[in-house]
C-alpha positions as CSV (number, residue, x, y, z in Angstrom):
1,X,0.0,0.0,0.0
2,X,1.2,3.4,-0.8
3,X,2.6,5.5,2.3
4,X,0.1,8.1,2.2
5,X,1.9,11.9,4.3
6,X,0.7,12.2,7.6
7,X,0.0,16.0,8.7
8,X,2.2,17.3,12.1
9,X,2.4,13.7,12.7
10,X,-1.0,12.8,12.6
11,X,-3.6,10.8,9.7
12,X,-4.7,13.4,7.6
13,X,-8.4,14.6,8.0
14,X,-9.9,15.3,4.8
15,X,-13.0,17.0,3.4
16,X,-14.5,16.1,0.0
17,X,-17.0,18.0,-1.4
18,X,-18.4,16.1,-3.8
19,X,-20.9,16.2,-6.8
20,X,-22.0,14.7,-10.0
21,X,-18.7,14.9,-11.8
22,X,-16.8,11.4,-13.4
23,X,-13.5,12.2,-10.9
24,X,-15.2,12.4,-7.4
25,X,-16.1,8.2,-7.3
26,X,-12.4,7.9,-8.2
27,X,-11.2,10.0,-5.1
28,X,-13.7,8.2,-2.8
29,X,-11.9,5.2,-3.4
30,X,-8.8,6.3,-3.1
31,X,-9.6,7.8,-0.1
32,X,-10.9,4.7,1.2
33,X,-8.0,2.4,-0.2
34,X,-5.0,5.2,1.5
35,X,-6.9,4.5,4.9
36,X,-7.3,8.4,5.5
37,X,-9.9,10.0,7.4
38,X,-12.3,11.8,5.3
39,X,-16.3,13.1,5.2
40,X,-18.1,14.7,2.4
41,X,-20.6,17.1,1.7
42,X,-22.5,17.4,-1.4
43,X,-22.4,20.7,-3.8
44,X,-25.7,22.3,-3.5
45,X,-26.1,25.6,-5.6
46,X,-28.0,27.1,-3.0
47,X,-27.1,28.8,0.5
48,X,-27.9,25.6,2.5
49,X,-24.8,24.3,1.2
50,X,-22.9,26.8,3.1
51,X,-24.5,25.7,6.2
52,X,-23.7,22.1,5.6
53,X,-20.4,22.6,4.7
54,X,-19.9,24.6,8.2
55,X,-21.8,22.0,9.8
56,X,-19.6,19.5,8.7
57,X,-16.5,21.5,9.4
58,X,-17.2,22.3,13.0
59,X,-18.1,18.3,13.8
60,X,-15.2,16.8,11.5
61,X,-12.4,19.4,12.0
62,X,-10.5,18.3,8.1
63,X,-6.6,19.6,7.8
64,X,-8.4,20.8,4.3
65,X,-10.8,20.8,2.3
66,X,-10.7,19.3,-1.3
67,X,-13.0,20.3,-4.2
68,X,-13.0,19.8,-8.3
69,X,-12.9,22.4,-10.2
70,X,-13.7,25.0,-7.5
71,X,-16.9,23.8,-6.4
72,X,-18.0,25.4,-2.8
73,X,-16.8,28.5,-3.9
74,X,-17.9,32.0,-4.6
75,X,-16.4,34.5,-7.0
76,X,-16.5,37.4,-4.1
77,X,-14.0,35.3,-2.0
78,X,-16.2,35.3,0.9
79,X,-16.0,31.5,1.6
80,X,-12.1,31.6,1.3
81,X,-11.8,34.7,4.0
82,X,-14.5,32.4,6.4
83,X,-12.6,29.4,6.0
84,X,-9.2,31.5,6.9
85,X,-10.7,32.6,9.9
86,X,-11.7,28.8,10.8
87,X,-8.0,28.2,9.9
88,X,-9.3,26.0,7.1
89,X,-7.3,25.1,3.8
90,X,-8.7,24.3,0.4
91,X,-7.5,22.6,-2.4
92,X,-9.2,22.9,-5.8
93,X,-8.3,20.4,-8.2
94,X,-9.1,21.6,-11.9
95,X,-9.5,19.4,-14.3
96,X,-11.1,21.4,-17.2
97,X,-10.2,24.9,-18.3
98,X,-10.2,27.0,-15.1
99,X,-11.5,30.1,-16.4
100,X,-15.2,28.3,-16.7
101,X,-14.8,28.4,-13.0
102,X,-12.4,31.2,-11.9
103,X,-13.2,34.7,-12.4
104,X,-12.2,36.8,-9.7
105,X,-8.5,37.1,-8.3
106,X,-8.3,35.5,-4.7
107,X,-7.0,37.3,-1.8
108,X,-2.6,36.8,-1.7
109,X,-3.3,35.5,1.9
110,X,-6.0,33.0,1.4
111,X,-5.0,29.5,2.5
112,X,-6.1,28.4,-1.3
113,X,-3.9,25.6,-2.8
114,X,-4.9,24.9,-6.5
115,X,-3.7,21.7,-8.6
116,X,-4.2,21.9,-12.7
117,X,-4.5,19.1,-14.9
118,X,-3.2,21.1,-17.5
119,X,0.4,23.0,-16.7
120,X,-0.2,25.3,-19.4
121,X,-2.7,27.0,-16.5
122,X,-0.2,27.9,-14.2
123,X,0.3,31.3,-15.4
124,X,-3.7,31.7,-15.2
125,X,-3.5,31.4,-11.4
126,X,-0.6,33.3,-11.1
127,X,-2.2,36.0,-12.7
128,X,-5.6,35.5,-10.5
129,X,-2.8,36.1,-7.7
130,X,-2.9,32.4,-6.5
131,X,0.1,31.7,-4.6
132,X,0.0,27.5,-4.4
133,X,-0.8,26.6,-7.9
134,X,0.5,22.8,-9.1
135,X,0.6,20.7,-12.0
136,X,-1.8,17.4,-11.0
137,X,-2.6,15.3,-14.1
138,X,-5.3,12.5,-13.6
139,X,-4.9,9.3,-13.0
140,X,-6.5,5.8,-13.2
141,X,-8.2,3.8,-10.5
142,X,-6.6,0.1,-10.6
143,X,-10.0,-1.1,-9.0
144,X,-11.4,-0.4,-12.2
145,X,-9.2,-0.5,-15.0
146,X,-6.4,-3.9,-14.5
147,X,-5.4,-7.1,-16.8
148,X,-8.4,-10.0,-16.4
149,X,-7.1,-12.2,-15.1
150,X,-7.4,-14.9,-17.8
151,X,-6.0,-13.3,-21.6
152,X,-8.7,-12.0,-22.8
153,X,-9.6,-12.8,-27.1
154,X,-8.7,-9.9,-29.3
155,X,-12.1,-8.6,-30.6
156,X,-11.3,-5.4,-32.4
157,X,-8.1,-4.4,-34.5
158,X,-8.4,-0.9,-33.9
159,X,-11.0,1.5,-31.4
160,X,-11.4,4.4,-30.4
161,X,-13.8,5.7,-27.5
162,X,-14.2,9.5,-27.1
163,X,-16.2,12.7,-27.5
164,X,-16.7,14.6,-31.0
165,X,-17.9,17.2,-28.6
166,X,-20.5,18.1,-30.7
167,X,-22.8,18.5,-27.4
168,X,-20.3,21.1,-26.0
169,X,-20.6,22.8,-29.2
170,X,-24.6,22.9,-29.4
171,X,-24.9,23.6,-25.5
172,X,-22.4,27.0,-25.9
173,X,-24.1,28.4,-29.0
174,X,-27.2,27.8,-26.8
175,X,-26.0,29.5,-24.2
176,X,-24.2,32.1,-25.9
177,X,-26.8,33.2,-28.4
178,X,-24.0,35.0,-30.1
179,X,-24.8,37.2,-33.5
180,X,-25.4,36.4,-37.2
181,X,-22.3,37.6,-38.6
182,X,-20.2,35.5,-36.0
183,X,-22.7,32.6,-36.3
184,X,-21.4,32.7,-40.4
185,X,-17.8,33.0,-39.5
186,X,-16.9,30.7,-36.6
187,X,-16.5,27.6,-38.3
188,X,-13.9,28.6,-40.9
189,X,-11.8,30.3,-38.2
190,X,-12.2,27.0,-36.5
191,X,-11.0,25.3,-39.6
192,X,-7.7,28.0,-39.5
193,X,-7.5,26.7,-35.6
194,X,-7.6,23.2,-36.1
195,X,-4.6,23.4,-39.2
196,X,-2.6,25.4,-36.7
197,X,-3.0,25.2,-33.0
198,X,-0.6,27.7,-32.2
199,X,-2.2,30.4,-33.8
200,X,-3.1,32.4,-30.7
201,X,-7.0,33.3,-30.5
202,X,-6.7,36.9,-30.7
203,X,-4.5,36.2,-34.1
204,X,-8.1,34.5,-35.7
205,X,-9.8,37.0,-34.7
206,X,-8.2,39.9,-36.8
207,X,-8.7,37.6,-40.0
208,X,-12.4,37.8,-39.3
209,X,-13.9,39.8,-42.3
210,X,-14.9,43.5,-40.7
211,X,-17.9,43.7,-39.7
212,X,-17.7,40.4,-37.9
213,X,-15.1,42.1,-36.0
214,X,-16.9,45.5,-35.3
215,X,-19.8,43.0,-34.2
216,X,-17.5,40.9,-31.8
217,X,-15.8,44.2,-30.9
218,X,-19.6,45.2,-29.3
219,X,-20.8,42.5,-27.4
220,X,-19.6,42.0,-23.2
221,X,-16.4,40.5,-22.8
222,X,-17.7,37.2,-21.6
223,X,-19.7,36.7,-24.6
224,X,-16.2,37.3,-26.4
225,X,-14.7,34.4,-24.3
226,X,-17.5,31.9,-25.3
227,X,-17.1,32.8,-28.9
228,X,-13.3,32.2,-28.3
229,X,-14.6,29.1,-26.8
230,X,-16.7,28.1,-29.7
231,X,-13.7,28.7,-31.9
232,X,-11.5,26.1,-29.7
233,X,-14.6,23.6,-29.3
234,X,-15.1,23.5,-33.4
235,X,-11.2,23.2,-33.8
236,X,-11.1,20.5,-31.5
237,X,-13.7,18.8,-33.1
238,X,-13.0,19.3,-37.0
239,X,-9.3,18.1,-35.5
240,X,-11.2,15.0,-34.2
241,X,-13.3,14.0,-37.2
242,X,-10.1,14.4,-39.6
243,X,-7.8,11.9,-37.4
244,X,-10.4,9.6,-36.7
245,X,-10.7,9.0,-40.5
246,X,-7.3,7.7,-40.3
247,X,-8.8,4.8,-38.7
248,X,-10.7,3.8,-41.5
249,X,-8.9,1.6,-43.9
250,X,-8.5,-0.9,-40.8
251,X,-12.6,-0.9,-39.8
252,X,-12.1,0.6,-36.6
253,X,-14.9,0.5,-33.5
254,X,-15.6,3.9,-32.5
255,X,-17.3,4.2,-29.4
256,X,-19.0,7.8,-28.4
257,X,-21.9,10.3,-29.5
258,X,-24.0,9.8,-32.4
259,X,-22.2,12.9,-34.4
260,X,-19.4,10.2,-35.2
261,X,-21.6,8.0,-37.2
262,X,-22.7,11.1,-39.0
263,X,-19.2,12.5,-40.1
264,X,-17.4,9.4,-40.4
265,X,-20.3,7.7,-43.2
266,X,-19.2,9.9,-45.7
267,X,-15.9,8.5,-46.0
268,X,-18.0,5.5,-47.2
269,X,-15.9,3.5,-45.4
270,X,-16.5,0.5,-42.8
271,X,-16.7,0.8,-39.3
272,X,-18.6,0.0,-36.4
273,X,-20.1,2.8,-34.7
274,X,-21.2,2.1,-30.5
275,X,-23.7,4.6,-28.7
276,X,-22.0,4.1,-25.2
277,X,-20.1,1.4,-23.2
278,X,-20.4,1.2,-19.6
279,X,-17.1,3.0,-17.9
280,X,-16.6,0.4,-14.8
281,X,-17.9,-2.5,-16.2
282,X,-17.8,-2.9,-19.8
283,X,-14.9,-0.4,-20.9
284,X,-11.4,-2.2,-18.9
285,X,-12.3,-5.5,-21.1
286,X,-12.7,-3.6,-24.1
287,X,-9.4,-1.9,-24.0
288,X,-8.2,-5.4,-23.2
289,X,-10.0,-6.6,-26.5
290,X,-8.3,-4.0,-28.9
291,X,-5.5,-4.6,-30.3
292,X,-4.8,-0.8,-31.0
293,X,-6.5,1.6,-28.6
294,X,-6.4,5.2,-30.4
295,X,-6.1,8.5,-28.7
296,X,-6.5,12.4,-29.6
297,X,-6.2,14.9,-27.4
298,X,-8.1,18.6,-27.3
299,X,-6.6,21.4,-28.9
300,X,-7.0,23.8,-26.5
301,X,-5.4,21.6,-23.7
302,X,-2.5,20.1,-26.0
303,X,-0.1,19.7,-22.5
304,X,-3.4,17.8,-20.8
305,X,-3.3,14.6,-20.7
306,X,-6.9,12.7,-21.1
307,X,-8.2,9.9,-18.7
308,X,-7.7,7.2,-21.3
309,X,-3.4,7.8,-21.3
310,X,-3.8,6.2,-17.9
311,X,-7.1,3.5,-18.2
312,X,-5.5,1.8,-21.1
313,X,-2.0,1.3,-20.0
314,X,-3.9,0.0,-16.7
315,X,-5.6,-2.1,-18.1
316,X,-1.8,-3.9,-19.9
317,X,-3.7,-2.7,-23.2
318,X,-1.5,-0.8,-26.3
319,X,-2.0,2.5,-26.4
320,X,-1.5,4.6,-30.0
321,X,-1.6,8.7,-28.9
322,X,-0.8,12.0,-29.9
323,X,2.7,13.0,-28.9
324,X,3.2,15.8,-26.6
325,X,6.2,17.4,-24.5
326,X,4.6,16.7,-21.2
327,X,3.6,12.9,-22.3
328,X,7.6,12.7,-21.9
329,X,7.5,13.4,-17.7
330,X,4.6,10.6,-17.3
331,X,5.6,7.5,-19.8
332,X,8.6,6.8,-21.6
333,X,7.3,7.2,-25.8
334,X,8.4,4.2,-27.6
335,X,8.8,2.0,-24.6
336,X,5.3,2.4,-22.3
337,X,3.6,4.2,-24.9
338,X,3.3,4.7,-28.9
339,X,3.3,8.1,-29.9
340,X,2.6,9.6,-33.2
341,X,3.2,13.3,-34.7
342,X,0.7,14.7,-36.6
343,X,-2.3,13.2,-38.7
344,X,-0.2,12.1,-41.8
345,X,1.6,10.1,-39.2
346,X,-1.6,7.8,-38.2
347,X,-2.2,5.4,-41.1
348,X,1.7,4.6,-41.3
349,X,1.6,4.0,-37.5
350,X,-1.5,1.9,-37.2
351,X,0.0,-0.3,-40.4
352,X,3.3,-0.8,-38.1
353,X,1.8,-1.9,-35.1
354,X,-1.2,-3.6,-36.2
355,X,1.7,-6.3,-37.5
356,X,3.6,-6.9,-34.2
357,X,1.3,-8.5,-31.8
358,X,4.7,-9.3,-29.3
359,X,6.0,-6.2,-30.0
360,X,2.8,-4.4,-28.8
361,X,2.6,-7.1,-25.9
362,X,5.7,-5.6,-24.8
363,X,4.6,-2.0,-24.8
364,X,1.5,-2.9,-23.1
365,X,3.5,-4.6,-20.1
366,X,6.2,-1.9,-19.9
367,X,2.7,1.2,-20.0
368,X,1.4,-1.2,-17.1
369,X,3.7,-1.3,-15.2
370,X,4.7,2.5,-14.8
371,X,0.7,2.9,-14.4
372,X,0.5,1.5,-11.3
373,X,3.9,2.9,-10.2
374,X,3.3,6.5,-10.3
375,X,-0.5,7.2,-12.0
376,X,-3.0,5.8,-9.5
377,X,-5.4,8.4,-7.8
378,X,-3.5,7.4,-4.2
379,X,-0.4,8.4,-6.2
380,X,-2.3,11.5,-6.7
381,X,-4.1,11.5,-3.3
382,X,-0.3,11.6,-1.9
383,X,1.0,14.6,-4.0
384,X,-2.0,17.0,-3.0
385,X,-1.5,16.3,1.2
386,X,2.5,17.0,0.5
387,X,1.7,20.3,-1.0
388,X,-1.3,21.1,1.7
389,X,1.2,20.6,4.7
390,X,2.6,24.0,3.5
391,X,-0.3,25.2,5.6
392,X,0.4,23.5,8.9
């Protein structure tokens, strides 16, 4: 078992607030598996939450507090200076963008530690004058995603099980209800995105025709965010569709929202498309099942790592992904991991691998074993109480 930090010499005492979010039954296990002390309390958007919460902290007394993505907090700071007068920590784990959560700059004295999935977000909470702010990736939960124990048949020569996104497209414009004449143009500077990620945001914008721009120029700034958003969401997705063709000269399974079998058909191509698998129990024999499990990442979080870098290797299943810098400080490419570099890269990579069943054995083995070294969510569990003894 892991050597979980003990806090002035004593098991740490933790708080979860929890809520309907896929990491929180994750932590609760991990929790339960580091043999910590913790409660919860569940995220309420309404003031009896706060009451709870106090409730909870008066009878409990946590070292911290630890929330996803901010939840439990306002945007005035008023829960931060309460909790500094109860000599209360918090630790806010992000993993999504932070600015959907973080508006306000915090107080330089606030006992506020925050941990990013993405590290390209440190300068974010720098800027919101966060003084703790930590580079966390996820993790996998071995409970969930491990070898069966018997070798399980090989089902599916290539698969892929992810997002288009498409419902995080249709739910911003719904929310947005952004103008005609952005409406008309945010697609092909999505398209301009998607060929070249770093192309910064406000550099799309000034190729918008002009009166686009004197439009964008007159609506509130967080209406210009969520069409900034929009721009990212469509990139991410038109990025998506176009390597996920790649997989189709080897009749790949995709597994995710109905938009795939839309946009893949007209390839007129053969594959198999899947509604939904079930995460705990049907999608750790799957990965087993594949002989190539296929990854993308999200444009607009190129150094975060997804949840399926961790689950396959977990599961001793070969992962294909997209190479980045900070895959480097996690698995070793080449060795734990396959990594390719750039679409034109995919066909030639999935024709290599596809070929060497020992070879990918071997991968597989080396990717599980580093999992369960250093990527677990006690692994993670351990890093956030190191950094909240800064406080005690």
């Amino acid at each position: 078992m892991l050597k979980i930090p003990s806090i002035k010499g004593r098991t740490p005492r933790i708080l979860l607030i929890t809520q309907n979010y896929f990491i929180i039954p994750e932590l609760l296990r991990a929790l339960k598996k580091s043999n910590v002390d913790f409660c919860t309390v569940n995220f309420e958007q309404n003031a009896q939450f706060l009451q709870k919460l106090f409730k909870k902290i008066a009878a409990f007394s946590p070292h911290f507090i630890l929330s996803i993505n901010h939840a439990g907090l306002d945007g005035d700071g008023q829960v931060l200076a309460l909790l500094k007068q109860c000599g209360i920590p918090f630790a806010s784990w992000f993993v999504d963008r932070p600015e959907m959560f973080m508006q306000s700059d915090v107080a330089s004295d606030s006992l506020l530690s925050v941990f990013c999935w993405d590290p390209q977000s440190i300068p974010f909470f720098k800027a919101k004058n966060v003084q703790e702010a930590h580079y966390l990736p996820l993790g996998t939960d071995t409970e969930i995603f491990h070898p069966s124990p018997a070798e399980l048949p090989v089902k599916h020569k290539v698969s892929f099980v992810g997002s288009s996104w498409t419902t995080k497209i249709a739910e911003l414009l719904q929310a947005a209800k952004l103008p005609a004449p952005l409406l008309r143009t945010y697609r092909n500077l999505a398209r301009m995105y998607a060929e070249n990620p770093e192309t910064g945001i406000q550099t799309l914008l000034q190729q918008m025709p002009s009166g686009a721009q004197a439009v964008y120029s007159n609506i509130p700034p967080h209406k210009q965010k969520m069409f900034q958003r929009l721009i990212q969401l469509a990139g991410t997705r038109q990025q998506r569709v176009a390597s996920i063709a790649e997989l189709l000269d080897f009749n790949p399974v995709i597994v995710g929202d109905a938009y795939w079998k839309k946009a893949l058909s007209g390839f007129k191509k053969e594959f198999t498309w899947w509604s939904r698998i079930n995460y705990e129990q049907e999608l750790p024999i799957f990965y087993q099942q594949s002989s190539i499990n296929f990854n993308v990442t999200s444009l607009q979080s190129l150094a975060a790592m997804n949840q399926r870098i961790f689950d396959v290797p977990a599961c001793g299943a070969f992962l294909l992904t997209e190479y980045s810098p900070e895959l480097e400080k996690l698995f070793e490419p080449g060795k734990e991991v396959i990594c390719y570099r750039g679409i034109s890269e995919i066909k030639e990579y999935l024709t290599e691998w596809a070929g060497n069943p020992q070879k990918r054995k071997r991968i597989a083995a080396a990717g599980l074993k580093r999992a369960r070294a250093e990527h677990t969510y006690e692994h993670r569990l351990c890093k956030i109480i190191s950094h909240m003894r800064v406080f005690f």
